[in-house]
C-alpha positions in Angstrom: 5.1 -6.9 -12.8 8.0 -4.4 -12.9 8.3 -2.1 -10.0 7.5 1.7 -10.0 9.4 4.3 -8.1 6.9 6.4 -5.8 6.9 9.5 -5.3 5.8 11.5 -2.1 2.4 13.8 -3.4 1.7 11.5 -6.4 -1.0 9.2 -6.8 -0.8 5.6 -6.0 -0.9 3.0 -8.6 -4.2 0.9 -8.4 -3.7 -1.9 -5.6 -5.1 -4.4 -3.5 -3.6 -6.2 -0.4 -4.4 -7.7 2.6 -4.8 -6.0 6.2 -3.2 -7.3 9.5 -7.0 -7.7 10.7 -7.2 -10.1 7.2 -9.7 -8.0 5.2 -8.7 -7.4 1.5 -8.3 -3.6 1.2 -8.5 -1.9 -2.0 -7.1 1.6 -2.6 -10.2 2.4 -5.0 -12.3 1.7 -2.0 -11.0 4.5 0.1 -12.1 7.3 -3.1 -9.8 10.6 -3.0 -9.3 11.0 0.4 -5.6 11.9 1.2 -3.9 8.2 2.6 -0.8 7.6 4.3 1.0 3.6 3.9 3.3 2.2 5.8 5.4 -0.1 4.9 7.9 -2.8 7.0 9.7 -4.7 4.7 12.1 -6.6 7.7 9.0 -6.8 9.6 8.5 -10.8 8.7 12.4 -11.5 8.3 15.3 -12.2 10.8 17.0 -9.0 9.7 
């Protein structure tokens, strides 16, 4: 799958992913409320 650039104010792309808690979450779940994602990428590396 190639990667898309995001923008701030644009919508997501459809996406699915598991929670710390280990529930799948799915972003059409959460309907047109406004959403805010954080992301850690060194959060599971030595860097």
């Amino acid at each position: 799958m190639a990667a898309k650039e995001l923008r701030a104010g644009l919508k997501a792309p459809a996406f699915k992913l598991e929670a710390a808690s280990g529930e799948t979450v799915d972003l059409s779940d959460l309907g047109e409320k406004w959403t805010v994602l954080f992301f850690y990428p060194k959060a599971s590396t030595s860097g």
